[in-house]
N, C-alpha and C positions, 0 to 999 in steps of 0.2 A: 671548098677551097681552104688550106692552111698555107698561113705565111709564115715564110722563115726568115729569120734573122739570124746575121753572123756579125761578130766585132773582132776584128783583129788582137792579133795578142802581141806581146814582146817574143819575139823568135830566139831570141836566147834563152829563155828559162823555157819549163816546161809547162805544155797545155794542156787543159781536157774539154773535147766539145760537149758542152751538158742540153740539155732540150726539156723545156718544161709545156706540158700537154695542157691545154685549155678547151675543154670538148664535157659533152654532158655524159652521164649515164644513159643508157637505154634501163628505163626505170621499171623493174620487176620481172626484168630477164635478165638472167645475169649471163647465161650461155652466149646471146647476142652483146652483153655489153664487154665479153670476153675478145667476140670475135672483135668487135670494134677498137678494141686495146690493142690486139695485135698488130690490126688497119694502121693506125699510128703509130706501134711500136716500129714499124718496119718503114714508116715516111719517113721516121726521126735517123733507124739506122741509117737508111739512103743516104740522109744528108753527114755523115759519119759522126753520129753523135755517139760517145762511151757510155753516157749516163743520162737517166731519161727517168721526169717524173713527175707521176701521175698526183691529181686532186687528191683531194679529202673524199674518202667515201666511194671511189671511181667504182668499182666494183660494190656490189647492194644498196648502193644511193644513199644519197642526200635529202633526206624528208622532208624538203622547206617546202615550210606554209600550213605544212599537217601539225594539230594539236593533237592527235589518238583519241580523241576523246574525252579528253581529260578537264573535269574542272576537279577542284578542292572539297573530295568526301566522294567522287562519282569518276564512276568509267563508262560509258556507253560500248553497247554493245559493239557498234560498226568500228568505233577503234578499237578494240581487243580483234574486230578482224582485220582493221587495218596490221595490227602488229603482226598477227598471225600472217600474214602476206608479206612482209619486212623481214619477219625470221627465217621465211620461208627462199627470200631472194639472198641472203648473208652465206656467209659460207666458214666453214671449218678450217681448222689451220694445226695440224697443218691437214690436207685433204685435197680433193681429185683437182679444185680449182688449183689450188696452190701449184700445184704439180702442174698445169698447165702452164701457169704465169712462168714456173721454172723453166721449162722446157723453151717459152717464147725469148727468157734473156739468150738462152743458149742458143737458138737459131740465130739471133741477131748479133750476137754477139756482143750485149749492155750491162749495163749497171742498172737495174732496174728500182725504181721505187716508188712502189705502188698502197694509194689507197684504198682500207677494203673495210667492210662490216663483217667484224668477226662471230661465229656463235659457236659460244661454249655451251653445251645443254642448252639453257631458255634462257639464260642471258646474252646481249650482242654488246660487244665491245666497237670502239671507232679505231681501225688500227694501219697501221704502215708495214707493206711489209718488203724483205729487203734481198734481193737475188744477187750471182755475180754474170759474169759470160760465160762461165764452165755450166751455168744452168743450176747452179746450187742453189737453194734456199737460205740465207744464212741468219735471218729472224727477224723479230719484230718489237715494234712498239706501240703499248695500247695508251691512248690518252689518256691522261691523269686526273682528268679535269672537264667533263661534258659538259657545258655551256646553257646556263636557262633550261629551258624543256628539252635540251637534249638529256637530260638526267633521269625521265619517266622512261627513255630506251634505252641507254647506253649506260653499261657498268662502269667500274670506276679502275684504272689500269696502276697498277702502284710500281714501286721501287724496284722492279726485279726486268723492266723492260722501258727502262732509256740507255738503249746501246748505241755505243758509238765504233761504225766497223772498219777497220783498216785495211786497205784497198790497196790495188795499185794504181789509182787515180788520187787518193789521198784520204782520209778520214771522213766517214760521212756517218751522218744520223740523220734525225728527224724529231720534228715538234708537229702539235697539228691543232691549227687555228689561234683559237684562242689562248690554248696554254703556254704560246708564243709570247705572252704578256707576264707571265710568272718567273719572275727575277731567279728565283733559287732552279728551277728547274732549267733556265738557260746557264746558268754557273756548272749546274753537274755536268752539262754536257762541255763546257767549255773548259770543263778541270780533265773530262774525257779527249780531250787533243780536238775536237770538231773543229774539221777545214772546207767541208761542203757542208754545209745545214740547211737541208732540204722542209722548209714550211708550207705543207699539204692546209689549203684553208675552204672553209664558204666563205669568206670576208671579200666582199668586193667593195666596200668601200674605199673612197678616195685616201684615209686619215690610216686605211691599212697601210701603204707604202708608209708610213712614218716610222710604224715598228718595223717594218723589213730593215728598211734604214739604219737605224738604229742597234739593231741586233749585229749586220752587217758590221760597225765600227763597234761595237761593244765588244763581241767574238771578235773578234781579226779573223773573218771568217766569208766567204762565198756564201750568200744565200737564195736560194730557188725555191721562189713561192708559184704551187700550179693550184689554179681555181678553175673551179667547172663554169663553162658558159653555158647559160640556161635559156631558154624560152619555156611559155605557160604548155607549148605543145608536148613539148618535151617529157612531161608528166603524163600519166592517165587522165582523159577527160574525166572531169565531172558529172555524174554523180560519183563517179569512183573515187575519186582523189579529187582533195576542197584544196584551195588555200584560204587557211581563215581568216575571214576577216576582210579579205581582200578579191577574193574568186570572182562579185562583181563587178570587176573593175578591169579584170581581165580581160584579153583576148589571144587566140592561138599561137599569135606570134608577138604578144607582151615578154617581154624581157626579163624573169624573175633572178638568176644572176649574172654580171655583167663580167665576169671572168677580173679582171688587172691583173693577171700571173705577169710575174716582172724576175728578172734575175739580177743579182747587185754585186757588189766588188766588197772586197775588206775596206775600200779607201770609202764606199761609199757614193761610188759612181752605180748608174743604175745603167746597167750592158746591154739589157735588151727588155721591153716593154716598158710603163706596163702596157697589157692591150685588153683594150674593152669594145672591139670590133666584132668578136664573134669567132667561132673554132677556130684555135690554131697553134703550131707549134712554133712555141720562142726559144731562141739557141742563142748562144755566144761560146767564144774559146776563154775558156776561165784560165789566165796566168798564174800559174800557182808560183809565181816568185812575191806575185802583190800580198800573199801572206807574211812572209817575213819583213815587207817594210813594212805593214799596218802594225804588227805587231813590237816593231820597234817603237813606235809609240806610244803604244796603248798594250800591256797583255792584264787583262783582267785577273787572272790565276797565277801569272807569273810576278814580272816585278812593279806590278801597279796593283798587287795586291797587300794584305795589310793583316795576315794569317794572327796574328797576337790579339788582334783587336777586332776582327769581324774573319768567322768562320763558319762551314757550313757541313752538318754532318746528313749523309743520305743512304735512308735505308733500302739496301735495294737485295735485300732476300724478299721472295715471293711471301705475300701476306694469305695463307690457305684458310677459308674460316673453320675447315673441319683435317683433325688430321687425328690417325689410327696408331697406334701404338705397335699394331700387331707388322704394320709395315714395316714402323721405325725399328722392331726388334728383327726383322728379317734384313734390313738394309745391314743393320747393325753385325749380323750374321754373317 
């Protein structure tokens, strides 16, 4: 069962119904956790949502609880296979998945934005990626910043992918998780116009809505945070997959993330959740007029900023660590 929620808008300015997905992976299929994307991509269009968006990681999961193996100086073998099985479930970008998630904005007719595990060669990236309703693909964002032991998986996404894209629902990007809390990286996007800022998280913490909040009145901005709701089932059983530290305390139907995907206003009103009941989809009609009063008060980049005295430069050409010369003289050609 997924519940929906709707909140009323001001009927004089303009609205967008948005839907944020709180539902787990199918962990180490990624074919099945495609179909299942769809399942919900098409309960949210029913309910006529424009813009619809997926967790952190929805597609090649979210590893919680797995260490790979790792202590300090050593790998073990079973996580070099656990990883081998991780890279194995990620997927190319752009690639046959992609092209699918394309195809499903276009049937439904959304804004799609979707978390995925990226793999470039042997490295996996944590990334966002970002569709229209003509079915286009129009790019992504790789997290800048992998959190604790997500850093033994996940490479590091620089300068060259926090885009901010211009819609006909209004400006949308993306942060994801943790790098939600990195002052400069919420300014570039906020110097990029961001009027939807969609935050894909695992944070199910209670003290996470404080940053949603927060960012919401900081941005003069809409923000839609979607978390995966998890049970211990929800993973491979064990022996395959541990949660360490923890696995005996478990049981099938133990709770390992509790979703709170919640959606919030620029004024700081929180529109719909959050919910930590279990799968479901959370909607509201987002008044995009509550942008220009919020922003009457507060614009961060504009005239509550202080350009003379605190500034911020961002490099955002792609950082390659090898680059050939013989290309640069043929580009250059």
């Amino acid at each position: 069962m997924f519940a929906e929620v709707n909140m009323g808008a001001d009927s004089s300015a303009p609205t967008v119904r948005a839907t944020v997905v709180q539902a787990s992976t199918v962990f180490y299929d990624t074919p099945a956790t495609l179909d299942k994307a769809e399942r919900l991509l098409a309960e949210a269009a029913g309910y006529g949502s424009q813009l619809v968006v997926f967790p952190e990681a929805f597609v090649g999961g979210y590893p919680r609880g797995s260490n790979f193996g790792v202590t300090i100086g050593n790998r073990t073998a079973k996580g070099k296979e656990d990883f081998r099985k991780y890279h194995a479930s990620a997927i190319d970008v752009p690639g046959p998945e992609v092209d699918r998630l394309a195809a499903m904005a276009g049937k439904y007719k959304v804004y799609l934005v979707m978390g995925v595990i990226e793999r470039d060669g042997y490295t996996l990236y944590c990334t966002v990626l970002f569709f229209d309703p003509q079915g286009h693909y129009l790019g992504k964002h790789r997290k800048v910043m992998p959190t604790s032991l997500e850093r033994i998986i996940w490479g590091f996404g620089d300068g060259s992918t926090i885009p901010v894209f211009e819609t006909q629902i209004g400006k949308i990007g993306a942060a994801i998780c943790w790098e939600n809390r990195m002052p400069l990286l919420r300014t570039a996007m906020y110097a990029k116009g961001v009027e939807i800022y969609c935050a894909p998280t695992a944070d199910s913490r209670e003290v996470w809505q404080a940053s949603m909040t927060h960012i919401a009145l900081e941005g003069g901005c809409f923000v839609l945070s979607a978390n995966q709701f998890c049970r211990r089932k929800d993973y491979p059983p064990p022996p395959e997959y541990l949660f360490s530290g923890t696995e005996q305390d478990l049981t099938p139907d133990s709770v390992v993330c509790a979703g709170g995907s919640v959606i919030i206003s620029p004024s700081g009103t929180v529109l719909a959740g959050p919910n930590y009941d279990g799968e479901a989809l959370i909607s509201a009609d987002l008044d995009l007029g509550e942008i220009a009063r919020a922003k009457f008060d507060f614009d961060v980049v504009g005239h509550y900023s202080r350009p003379e005295v605190l500034s911020l430069i961002v490099r955002d050409h792609p950082a390659k660590p090898v680059t050939f010369t013989s290309a640069s003289e043929k580009t250059e050609d």
